[in-house]
Backbone as CSV, one residue per row, in Angstrom:
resi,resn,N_x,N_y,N_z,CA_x,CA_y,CA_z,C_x,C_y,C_z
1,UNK,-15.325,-77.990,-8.407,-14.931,-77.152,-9.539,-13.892,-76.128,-9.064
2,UNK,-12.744,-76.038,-10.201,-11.737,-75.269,-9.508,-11.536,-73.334,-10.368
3,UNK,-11.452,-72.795,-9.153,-11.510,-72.080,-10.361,-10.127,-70.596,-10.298
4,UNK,-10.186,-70.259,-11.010,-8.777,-69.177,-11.199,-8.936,-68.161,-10.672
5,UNK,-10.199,-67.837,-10.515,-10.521,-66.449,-10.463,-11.485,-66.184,-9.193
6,UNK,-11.299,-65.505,-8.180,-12.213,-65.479,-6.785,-13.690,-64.426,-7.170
7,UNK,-13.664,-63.741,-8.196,-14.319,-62.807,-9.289,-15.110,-63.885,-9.560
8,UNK,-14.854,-64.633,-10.444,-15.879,-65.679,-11.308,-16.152,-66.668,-10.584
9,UNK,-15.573,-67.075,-9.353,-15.926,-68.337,-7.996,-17.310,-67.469,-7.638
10,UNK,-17.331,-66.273,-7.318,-18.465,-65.449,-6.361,-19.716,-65.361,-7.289
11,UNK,-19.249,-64.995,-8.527,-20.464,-65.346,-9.681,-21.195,-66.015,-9.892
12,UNK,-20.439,-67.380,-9.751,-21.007,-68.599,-10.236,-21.895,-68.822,-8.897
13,UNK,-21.034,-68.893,-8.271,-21.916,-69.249,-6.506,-23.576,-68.007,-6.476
14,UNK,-23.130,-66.743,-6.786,-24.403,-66.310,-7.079,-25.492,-66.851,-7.894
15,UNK,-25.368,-67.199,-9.202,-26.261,-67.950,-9.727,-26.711,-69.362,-9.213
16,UNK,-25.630,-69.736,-8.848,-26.286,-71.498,-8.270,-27.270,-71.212,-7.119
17,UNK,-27.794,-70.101,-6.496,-28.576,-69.864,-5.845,-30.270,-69.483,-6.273
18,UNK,-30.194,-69.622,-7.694,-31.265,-69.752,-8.631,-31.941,-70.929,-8.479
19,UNK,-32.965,-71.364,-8.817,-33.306,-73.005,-8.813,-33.502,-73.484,-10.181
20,UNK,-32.257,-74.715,-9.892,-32.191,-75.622,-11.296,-31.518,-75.155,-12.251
21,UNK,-30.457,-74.579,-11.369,-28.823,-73.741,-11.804,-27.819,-74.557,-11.292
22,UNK,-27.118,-75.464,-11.790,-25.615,-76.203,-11.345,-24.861,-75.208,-11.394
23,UNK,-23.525,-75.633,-11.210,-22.629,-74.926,-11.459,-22.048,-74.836,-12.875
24,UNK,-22.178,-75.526,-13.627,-21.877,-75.863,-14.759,-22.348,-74.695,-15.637
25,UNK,-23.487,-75.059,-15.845,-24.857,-73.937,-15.965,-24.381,-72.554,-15.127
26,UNK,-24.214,-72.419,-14.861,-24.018,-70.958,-13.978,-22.841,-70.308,-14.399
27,UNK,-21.677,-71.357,-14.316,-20.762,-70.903,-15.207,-20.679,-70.429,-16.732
28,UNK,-21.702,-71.142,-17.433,-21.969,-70.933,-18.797,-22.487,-69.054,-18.732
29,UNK,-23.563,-69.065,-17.640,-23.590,-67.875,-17.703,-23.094,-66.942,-17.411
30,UNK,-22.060,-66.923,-16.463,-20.900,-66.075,-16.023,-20.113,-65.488,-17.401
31,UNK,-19.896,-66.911,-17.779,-18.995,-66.705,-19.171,-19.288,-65.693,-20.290
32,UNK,-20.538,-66.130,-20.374,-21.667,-65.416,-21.369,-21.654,-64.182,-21.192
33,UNK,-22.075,-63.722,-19.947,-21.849,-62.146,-19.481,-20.515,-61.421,-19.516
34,UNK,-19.613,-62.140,-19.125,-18.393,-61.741,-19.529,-17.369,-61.098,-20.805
35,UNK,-18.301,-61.887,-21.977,-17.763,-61.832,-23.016,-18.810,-60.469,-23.960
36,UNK,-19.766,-60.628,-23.044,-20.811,-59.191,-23.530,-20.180,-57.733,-23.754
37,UNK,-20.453,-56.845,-24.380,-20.435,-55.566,-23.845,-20.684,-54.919,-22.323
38,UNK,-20.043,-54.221,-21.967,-20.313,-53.499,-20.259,-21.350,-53.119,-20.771
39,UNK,-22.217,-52.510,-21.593,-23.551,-51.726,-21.805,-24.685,-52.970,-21.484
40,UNK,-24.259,-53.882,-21.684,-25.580,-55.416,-21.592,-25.561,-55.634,-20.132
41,UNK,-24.136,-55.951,-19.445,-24.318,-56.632,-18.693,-24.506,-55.422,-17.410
42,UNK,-24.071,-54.261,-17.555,-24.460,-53.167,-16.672,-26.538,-53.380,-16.824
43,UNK,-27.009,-53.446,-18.004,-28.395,-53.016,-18.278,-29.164,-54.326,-17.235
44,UNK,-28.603,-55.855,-18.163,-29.328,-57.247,-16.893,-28.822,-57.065,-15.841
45,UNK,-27.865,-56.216,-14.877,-27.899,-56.225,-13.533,-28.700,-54.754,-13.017
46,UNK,-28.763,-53.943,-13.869,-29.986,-52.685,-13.596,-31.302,-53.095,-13.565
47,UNK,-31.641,-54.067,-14.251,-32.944,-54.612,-14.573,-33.254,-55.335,-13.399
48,UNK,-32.465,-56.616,-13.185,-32.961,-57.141,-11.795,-32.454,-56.721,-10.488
49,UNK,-31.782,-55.462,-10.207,-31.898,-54.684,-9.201,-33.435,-53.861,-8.707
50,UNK,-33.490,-52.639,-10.256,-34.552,-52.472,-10.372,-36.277,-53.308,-10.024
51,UNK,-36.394,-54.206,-10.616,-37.532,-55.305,-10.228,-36.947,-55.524,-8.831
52,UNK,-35.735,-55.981,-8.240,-36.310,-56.416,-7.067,-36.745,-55.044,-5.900
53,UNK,-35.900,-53.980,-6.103,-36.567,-52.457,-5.408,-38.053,-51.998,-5.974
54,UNK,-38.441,-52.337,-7.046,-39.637,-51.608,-7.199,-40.683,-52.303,-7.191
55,UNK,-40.842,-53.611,-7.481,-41.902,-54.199,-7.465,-42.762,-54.418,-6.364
56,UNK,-43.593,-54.266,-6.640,-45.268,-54.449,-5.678,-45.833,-55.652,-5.753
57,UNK,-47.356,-55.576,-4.678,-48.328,-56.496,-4.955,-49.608,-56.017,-5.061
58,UNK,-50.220,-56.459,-5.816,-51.685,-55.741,-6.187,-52.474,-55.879,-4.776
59,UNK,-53.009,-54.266,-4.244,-54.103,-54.440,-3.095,-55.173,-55.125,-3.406
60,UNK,-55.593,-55.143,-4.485,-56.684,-56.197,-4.758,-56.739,-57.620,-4.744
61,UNK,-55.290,-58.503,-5.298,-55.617,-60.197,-5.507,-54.230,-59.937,-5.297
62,UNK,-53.396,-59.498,-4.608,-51.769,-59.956,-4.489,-50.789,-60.198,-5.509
63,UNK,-50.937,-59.813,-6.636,-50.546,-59.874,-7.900,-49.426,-59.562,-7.945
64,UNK,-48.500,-59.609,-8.209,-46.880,-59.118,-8.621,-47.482,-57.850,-9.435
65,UNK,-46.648,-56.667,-9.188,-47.071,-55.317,-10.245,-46.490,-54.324,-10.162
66,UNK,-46.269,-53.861,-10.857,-45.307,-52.336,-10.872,-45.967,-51.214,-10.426
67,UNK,-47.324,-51.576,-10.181,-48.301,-50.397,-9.197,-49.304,-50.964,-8.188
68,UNK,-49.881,-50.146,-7.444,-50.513,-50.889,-6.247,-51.499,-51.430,-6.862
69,UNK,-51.847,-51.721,-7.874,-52.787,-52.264,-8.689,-52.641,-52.734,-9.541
70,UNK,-52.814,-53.905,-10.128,-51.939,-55.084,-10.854,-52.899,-54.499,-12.474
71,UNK,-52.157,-54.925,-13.596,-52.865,-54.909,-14.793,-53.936,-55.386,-14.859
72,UNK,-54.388,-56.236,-14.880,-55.379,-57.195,-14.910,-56.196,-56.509,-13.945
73,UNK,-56.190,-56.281,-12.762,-57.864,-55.907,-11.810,-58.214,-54.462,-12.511
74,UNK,-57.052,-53.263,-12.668,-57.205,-51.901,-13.429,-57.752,-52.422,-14.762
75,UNK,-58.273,-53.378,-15.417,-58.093,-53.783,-16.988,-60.074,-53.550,-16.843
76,UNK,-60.642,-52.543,-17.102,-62.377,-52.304,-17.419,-62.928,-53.626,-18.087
77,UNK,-61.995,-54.405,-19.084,-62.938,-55.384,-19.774,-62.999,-56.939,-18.678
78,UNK,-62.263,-56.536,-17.977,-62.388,-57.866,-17.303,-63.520,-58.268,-16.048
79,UNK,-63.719,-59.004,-16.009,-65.177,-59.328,-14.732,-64.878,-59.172,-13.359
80,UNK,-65.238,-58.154,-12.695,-64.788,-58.641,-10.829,-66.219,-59.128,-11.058
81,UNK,-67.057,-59.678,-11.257,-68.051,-60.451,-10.609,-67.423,-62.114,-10.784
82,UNK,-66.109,-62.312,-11.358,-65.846,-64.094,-12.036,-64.435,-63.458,-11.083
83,UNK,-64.194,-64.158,-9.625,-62.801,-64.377,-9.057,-62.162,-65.643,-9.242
84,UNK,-61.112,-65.743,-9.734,-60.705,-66.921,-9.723,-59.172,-67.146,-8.591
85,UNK,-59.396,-68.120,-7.885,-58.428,-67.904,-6.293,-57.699,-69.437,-6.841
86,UNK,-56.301,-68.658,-6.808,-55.219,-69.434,-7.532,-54.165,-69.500,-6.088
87,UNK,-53.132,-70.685,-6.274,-51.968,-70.656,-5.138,-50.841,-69.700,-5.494
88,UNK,-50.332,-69.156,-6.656,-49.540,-68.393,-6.314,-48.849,-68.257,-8.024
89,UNK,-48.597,-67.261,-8.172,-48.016,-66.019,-9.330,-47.845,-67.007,-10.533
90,UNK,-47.026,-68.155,-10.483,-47.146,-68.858,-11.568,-48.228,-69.626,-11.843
91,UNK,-49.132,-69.783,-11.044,-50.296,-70.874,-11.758,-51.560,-69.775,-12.209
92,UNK,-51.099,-68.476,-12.066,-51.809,-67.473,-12.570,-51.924,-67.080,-13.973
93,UNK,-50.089,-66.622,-14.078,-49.547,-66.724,-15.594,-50.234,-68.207,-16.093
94,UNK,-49.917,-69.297,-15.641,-50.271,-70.723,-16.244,-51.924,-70.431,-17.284
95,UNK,-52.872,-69.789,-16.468,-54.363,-69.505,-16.355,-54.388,-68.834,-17.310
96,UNK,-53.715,-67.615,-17.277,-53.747,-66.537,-18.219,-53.487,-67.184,-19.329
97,UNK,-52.460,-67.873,-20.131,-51.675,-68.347,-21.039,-52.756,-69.318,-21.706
98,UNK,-53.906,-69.951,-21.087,-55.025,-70.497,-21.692,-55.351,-70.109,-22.707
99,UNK,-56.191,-68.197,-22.018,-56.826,-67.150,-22.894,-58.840,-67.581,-22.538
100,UNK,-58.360,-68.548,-21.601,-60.008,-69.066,-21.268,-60.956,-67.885,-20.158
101,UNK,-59.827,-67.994,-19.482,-60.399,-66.750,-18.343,-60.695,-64.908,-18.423
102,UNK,-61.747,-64.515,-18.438,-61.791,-63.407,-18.754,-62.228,-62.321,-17.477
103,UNK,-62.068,-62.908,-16.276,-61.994,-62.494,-14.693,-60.758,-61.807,-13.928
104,UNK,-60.934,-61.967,-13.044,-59.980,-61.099,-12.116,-59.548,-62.711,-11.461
105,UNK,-58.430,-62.426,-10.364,-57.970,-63.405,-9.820,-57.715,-62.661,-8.064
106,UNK,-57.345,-64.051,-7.401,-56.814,-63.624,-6.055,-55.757,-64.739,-5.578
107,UNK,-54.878,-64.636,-5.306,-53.665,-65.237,-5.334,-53.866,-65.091,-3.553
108,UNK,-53.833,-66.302,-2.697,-53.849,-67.366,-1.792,-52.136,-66.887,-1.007
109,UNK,-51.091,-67.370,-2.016,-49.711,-67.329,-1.453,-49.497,-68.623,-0.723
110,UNK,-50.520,-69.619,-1.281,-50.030,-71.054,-0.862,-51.501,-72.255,-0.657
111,UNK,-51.216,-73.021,-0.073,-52.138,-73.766,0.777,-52.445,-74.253,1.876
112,UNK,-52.806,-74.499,2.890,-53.453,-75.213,3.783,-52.571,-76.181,3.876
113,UNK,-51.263,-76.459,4.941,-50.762,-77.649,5.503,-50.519,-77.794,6.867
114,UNK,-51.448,-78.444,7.200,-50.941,-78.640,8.982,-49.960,-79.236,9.190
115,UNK,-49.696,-80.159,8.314,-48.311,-80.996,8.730,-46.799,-79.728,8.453
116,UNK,-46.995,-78.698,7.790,-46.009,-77.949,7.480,-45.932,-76.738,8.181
117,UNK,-47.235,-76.594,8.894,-47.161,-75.438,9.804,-48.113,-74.004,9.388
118,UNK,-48.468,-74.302,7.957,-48.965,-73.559,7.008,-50.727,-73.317,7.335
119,UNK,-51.428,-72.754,8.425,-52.756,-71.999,8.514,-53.401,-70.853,8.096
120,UNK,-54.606,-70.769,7.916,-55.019,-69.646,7.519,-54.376,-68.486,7.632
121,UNK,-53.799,-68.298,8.410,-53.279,-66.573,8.822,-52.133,-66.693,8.336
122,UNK,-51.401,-67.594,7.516,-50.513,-67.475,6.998,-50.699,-67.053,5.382
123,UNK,-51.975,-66.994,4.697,-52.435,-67.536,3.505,-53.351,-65.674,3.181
124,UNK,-53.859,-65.909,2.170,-54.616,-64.714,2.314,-55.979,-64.253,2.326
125,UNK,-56.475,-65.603,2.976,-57.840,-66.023,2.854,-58.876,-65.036,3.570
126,UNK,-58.819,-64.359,4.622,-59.544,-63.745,4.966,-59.813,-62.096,4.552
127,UNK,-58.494,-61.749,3.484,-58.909,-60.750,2.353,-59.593,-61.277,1.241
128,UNK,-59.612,-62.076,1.213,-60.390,-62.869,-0.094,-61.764,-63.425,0.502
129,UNK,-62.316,-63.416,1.448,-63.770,-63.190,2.370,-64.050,-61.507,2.052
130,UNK,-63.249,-60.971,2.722,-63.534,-59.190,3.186,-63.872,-58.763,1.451
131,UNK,-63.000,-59.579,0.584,-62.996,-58.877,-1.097,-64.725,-59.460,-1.399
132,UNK,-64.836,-60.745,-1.262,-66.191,-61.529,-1.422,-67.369,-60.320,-0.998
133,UNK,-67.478,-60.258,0.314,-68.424,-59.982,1.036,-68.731,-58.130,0.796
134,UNK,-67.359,-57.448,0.282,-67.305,-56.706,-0.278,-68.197,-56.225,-1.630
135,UNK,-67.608,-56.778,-2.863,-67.767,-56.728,-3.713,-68.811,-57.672,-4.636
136,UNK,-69.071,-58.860,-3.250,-70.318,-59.269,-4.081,-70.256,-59.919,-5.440
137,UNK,-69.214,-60.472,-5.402,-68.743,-61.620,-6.788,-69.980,-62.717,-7.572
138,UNK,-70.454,-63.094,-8.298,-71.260,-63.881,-8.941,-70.757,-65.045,-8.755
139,UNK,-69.738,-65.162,-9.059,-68.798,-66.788,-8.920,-67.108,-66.931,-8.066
140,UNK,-66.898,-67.914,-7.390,-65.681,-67.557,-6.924,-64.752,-69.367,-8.132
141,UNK,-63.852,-69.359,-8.998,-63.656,-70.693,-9.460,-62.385,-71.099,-8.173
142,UNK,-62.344,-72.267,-8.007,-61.186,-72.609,-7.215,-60.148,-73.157,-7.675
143,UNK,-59.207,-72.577,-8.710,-57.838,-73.020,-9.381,-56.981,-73.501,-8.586
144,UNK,-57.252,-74.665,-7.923,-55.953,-74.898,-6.734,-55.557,-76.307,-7.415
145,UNK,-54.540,-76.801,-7.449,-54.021,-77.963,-7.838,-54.853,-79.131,-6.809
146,UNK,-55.144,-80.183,-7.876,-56.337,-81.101,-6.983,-55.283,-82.409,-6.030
147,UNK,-55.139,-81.465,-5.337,-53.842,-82.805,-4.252,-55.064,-82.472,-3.037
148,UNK,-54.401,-82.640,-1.737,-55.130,-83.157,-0.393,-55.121,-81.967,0.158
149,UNK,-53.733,-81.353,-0.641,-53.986,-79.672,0.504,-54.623,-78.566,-0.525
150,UNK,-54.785,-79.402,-1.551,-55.653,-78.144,-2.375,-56.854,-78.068,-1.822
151,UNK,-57.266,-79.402,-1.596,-59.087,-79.797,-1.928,-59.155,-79.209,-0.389
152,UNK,-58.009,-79.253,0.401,-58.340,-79.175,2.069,-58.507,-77.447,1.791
153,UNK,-57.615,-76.382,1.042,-58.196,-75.462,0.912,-59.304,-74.778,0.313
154,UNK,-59.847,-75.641,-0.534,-61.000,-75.074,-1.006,-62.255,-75.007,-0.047
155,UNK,-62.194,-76.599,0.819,-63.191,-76.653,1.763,-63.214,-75.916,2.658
156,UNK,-61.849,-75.105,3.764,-61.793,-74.295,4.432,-62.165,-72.946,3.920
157,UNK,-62.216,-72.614,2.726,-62.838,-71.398,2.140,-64.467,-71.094,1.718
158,UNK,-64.652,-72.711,1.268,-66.187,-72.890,1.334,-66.847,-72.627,2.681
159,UNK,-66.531,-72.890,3.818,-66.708,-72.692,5.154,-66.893,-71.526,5.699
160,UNK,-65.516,-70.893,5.223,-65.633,-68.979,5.442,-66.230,-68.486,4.595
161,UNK,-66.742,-69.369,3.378,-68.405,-68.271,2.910,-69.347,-67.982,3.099
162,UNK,-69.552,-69.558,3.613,-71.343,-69.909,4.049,-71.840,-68.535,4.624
163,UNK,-73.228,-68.801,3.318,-74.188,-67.789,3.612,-73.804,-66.736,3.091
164,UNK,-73.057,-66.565,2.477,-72.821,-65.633,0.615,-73.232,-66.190,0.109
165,UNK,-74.160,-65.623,-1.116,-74.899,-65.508,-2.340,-73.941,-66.332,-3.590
166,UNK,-72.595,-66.093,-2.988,-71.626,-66.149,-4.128,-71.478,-67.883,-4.833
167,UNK,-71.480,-68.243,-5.637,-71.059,-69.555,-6.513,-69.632,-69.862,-6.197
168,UNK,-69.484,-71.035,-5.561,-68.267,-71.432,-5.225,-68.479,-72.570,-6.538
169,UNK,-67.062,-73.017,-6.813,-66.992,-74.147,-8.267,-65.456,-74.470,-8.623
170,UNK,-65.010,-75.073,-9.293,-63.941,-75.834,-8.745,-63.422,-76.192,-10.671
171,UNK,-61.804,-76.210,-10.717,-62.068,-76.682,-11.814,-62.255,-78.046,-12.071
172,UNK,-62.365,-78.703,-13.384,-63.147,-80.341,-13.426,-61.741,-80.932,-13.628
173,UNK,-62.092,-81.915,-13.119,-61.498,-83.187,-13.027,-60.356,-83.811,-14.011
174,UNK,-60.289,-82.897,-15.286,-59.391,-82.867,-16.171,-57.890,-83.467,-15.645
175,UNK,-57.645,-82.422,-14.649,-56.449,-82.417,-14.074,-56.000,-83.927,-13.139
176,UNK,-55.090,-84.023,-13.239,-54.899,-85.412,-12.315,-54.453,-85.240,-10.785
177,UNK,-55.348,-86.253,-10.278,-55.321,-85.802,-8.602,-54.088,-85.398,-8.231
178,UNK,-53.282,-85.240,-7.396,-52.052,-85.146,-6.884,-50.836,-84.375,-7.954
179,UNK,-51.516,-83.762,-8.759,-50.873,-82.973,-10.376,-50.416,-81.367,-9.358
180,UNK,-49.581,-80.753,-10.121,-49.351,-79.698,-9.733,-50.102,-78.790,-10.716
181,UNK,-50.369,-77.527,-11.081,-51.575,-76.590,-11.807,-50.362,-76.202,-12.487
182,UNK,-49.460,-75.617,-12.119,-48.190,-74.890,-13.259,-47.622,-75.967,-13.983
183,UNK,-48.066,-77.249,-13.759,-47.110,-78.257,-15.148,-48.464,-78.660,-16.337
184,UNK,-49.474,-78.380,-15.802,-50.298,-78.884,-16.268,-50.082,-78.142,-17.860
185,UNK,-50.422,-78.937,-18.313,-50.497,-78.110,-20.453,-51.967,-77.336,-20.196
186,UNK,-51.548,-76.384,-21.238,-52.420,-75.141,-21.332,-53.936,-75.738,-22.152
187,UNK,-53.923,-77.048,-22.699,-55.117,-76.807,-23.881,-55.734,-77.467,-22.226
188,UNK,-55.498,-78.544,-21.710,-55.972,-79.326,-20.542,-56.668,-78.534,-19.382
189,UNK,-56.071,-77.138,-19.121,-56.111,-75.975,-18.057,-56.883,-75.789,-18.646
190,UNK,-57.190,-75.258,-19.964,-58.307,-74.576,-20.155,-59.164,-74.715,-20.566
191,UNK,-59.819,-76.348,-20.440,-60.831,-77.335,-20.832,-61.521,-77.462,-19.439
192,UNK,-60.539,-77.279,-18.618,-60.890,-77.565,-16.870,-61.627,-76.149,-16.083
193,UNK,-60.870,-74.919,-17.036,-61.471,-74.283,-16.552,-62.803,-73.922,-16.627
194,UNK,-63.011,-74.124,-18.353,-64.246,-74.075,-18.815,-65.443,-74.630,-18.600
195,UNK,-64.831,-75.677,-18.281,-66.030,-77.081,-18.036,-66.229,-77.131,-16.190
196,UNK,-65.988,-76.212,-15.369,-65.920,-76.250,-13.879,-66.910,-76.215,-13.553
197,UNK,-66.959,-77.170,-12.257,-68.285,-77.763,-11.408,-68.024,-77.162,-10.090
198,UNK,-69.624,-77.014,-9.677,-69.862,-76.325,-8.463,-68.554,-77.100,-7.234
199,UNK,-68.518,-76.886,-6.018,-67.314,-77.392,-5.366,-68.268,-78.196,-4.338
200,UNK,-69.766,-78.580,-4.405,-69.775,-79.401,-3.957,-70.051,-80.441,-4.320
201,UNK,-70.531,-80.353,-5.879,-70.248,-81.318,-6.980,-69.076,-82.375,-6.585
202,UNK,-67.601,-81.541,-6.355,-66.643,-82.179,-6.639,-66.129,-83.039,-5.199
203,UNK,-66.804,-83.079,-4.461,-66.574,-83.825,-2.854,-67.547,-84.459,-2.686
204,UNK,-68.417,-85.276,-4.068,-68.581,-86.156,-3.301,-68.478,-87.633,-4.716
């Protein structure tokens, strides 16, 4: 792509650094901004300056948040005795967007891959023991997408419980093995969540 302007070359190249931004696409939005008022396009580059300097993660479940404490764990109507331990920020929103879950969450920041290099101490599993053993949860659900490194993390977490009181449980089978949790449709998520079986139900 050729372009006139070393201004709108640097633009575009900024956006194509988005995922599932061509250039084409990127250009559309260059254009778009261009033709705006300075008051818009000054405000969407204040905005995601802003978010990326101010934003946090919740000390409690790792949450994306504008305070050290995410909406949802500060929220009185919701359950810390129901944790639900998700892989990461979008399959949270995904959860939420049900309206099934009326718990707190703890966000992982991934899964369990030896072949990728990816171990416990990379993950956030042993605050999510210290939160357990802490706080004394009634149930922990395991929202992890049902592939080989999900199920491999749930079992490595079942492991670091033994001998808590706590209900480990898993969602059901709804979901299709090797499925990712953020594509999954919302009525399906939240049939799975509802209907969830203990986690050793689900291994064998």
């Amino acid at each position: 792509m050729i372009f006139t302007s070393k201004l709108i070359e640097d633009a575009v190249e900024a956006f194509c650094k988005l995922p599932g931004i061509g250039k084409k696409t990127a250009l559309r939005m260059v254009l778009h901004l261009l033709k705006e008022q300075p008051e818009v396009t000054s405000m969407f580059t204040e905005r995601i300056q802003r978010m990326r300097d101010d934003i946090r993660f919740c000390k409690e479940c790792n949450n994306i948040a504008d305070t050290d404490i995410c909406s949802i764990c500060e929220n009185p109507s919701r359950s810390k005795e129901l944790i639900c331990v998700v892989e990461n920020f979008r399959d949270l929103i995904t959860i939420e967007n049900t309206g099934q879950f009326s718990g707190v969450y703890h966000i992982l920041g991934g899964l369990l891959s030896p072949l990728e290099g990816i171990g416990p101490d990379q993950l956030y599993i042993s605050q999510l023991v210290e939160r357990v053993k802490q706080h004394q949860p009634k149930e922990i659900i395991m929202a992890l997408s049902p592939t080989i490194e999900g199920d491999t993390t749930v079992y490595y977490i079942g492991k670091q419980l033994k001998g808590t009181n706590v209900l480990i449980s898993g969602i059901a089978r709804g979901i299709a093995f090797g499925g990712e949790l953020e594509y999954t449709d919302e009525i399906t998520l939240g049939k799975a969540i509802a209907k969830r079986l203990p986690v050793d139900v689900l291994q064998h």
